[in-house]
N, C-alpha and C positions, 0 to 999 in steps of 0.2 A: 764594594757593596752598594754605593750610592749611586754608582755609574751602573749598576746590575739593575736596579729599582727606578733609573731613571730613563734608561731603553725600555724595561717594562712599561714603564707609564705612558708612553712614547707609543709604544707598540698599539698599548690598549685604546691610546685617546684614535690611533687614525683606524682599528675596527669599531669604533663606536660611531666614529665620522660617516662609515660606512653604511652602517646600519639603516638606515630610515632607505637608503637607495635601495639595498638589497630586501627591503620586506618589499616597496613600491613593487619593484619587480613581479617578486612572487607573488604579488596579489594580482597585478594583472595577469601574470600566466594563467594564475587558479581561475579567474573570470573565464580568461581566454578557452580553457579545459571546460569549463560547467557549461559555456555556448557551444560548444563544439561539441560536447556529450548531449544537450537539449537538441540541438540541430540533428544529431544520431538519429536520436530515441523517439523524435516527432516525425521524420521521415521512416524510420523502423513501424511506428506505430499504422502508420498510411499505408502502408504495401504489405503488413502483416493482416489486417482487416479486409484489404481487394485483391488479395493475391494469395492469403492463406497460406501457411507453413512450408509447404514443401515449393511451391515456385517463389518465396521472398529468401533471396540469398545476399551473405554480408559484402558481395562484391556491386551487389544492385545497390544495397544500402547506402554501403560507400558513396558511387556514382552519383545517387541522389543527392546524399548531404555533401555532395564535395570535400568530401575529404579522404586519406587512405586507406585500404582492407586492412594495412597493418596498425591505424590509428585506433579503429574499433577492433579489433585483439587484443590490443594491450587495455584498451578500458572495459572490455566488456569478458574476454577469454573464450569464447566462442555464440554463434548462434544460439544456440539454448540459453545461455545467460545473458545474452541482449532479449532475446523475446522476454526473460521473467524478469530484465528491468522494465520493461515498458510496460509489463500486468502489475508492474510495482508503484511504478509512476502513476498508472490510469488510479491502480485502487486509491492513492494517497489523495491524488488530484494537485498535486504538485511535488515542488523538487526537492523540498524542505527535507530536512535529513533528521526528520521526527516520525517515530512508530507511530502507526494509529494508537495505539495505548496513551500513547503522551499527549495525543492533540486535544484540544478545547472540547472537540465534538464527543472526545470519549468519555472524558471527564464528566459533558452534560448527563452523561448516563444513571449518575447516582447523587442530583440533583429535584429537589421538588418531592411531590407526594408520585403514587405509582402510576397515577394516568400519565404525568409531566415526564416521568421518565422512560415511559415505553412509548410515547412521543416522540423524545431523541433517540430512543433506539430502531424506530418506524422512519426517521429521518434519514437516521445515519445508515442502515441497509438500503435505504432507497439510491441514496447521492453514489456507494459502493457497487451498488450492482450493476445501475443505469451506466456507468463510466468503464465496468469489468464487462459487462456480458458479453459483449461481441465477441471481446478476446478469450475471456475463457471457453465457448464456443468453439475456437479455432485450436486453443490447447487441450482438450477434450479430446476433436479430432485427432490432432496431430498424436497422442500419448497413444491413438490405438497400431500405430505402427515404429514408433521412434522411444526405443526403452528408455534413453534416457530422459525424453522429456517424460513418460509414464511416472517414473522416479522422482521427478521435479514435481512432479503434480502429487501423486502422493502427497511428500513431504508439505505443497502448500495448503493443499486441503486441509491438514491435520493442525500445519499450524494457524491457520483459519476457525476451525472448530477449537482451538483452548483460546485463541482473544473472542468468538462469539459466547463461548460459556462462561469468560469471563464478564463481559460484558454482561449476560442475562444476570451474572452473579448480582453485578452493580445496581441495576435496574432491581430485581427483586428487593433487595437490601440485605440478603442472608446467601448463604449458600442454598445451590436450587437441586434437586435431584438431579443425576445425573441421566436419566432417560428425560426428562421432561425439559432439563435443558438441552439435550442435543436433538429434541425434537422441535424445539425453538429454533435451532439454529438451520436445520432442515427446512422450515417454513422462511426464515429471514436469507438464505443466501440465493447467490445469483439464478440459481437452476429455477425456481419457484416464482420470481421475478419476470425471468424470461416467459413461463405458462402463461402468468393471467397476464400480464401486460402484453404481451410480442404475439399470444398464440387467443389466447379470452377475452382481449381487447379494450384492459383496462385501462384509464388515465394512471398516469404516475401518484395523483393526489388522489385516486381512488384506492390502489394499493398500498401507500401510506398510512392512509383512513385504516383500512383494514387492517394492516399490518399492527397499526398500533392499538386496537379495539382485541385482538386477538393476546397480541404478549399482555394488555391489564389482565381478559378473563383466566389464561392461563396461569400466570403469577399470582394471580388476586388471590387463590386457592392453597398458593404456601405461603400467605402470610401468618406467621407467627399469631398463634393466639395466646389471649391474657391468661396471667396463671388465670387457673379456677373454671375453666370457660368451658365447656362441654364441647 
């Protein structure tokens, strides 16, 4: 029994010895993988905005970031899911592996009195659209002939519109009608952005201003009244 318990202890002390090498390791591999996926996704990002959907292929991608067709496969699983990590990346504005729900920016959302909050929400579609429009732009295009990005877009549109109504939720401080906030969110996303800025020829701090002078008057109108109040 003692000799059973003393190869065990034996056993355990030299995987323990082990251990601190083998995390070293895998920590640089992971590094190694997160530059090699950034190097992808920033060279994907370049040829997907000058070259557009159908001429940017994962063999070019490759070529560019130097590395193999069969490297971005295994991390991405095909073209359509490398282009919606790069609209994923753009919209985040970085690699952080945080929803927009969880970041600081969203949280400012239901911070302060109602001008302060549709402020950061004037903010926060601004910094979203300016960083998304060109690409969405190109998947817009690309969905009118390629079903399955059609599908992808779908899906991201819709899940775009329950974090904006959520978001106007935050901002108002109540739950908001459901027409008057998805008419918010009609005015705050990228398509709207691209009009006055790209096509009407506003500053960015013009349409912020705006942006944000429109969600108080809109919201201002479902704030809660005191009992008693006419």
């Amino acid at each position: 029994m003692l000799a059973v318990m003393g190869s065990y202890a034996a056993d355990a002390e030299g995987e323990g010895a082990d251990v601190p090498q083998r995390r070293y390791v895998s920590e640089v591999r992971s590094r190694q993988a997160q530059q090699t996926r950034m190097a992808v996704l920033t060279v994907a990002h370049q040829m997907f905005m000058e070259r557009g959907w159908a001429a940017t292929g994962v063999r070019g991608v490759a070529e560019e970031a130097g590395v193999s067709v069969k490297t971005i496969y295994d991390a991405f699983g095909s073209k359509a899911e490398l282009f919606k990590a790069v609209i994923d990346l753009a919209a985040a504005g970085d690699a952080e592996p945080v929803t927009v729900m969880e970041r600081e920016q969203f949280a400012a959302l239901a911070e302060g009195d109602l001008v302060q909050r549709a402020a950061a929400g004037a903010r926060l579609a601004l910094a979203v659209n300016r960083r998304t429009v060109n690409l969405m732009r190109v998947w817009r295009t690309a969905a009118d002939t390629d079903p399955a990005l059609a599908e992808m877009l779908t899906d991201d549109v819709e899940r775009q519109r329950q974090t904006f109504v959520a978001g106007v939720t935050l901002i108002a401080g109540h739950e908001v009608e459901r027409q008057r906030a998805e008419g918010l969110w009609a005015l705050m996303n990228e398509e709207s952005y691209r009009l006055l800025v790209r096509s009407c020829g506003w500053t960015d701090q013009q349409y912020e201003q705006w942006l944000a002078q429109t969600i108080t008057r809109l919201l201002d109108t479902e704030q809660p009244k005191p009992e008693g109040a006419q």
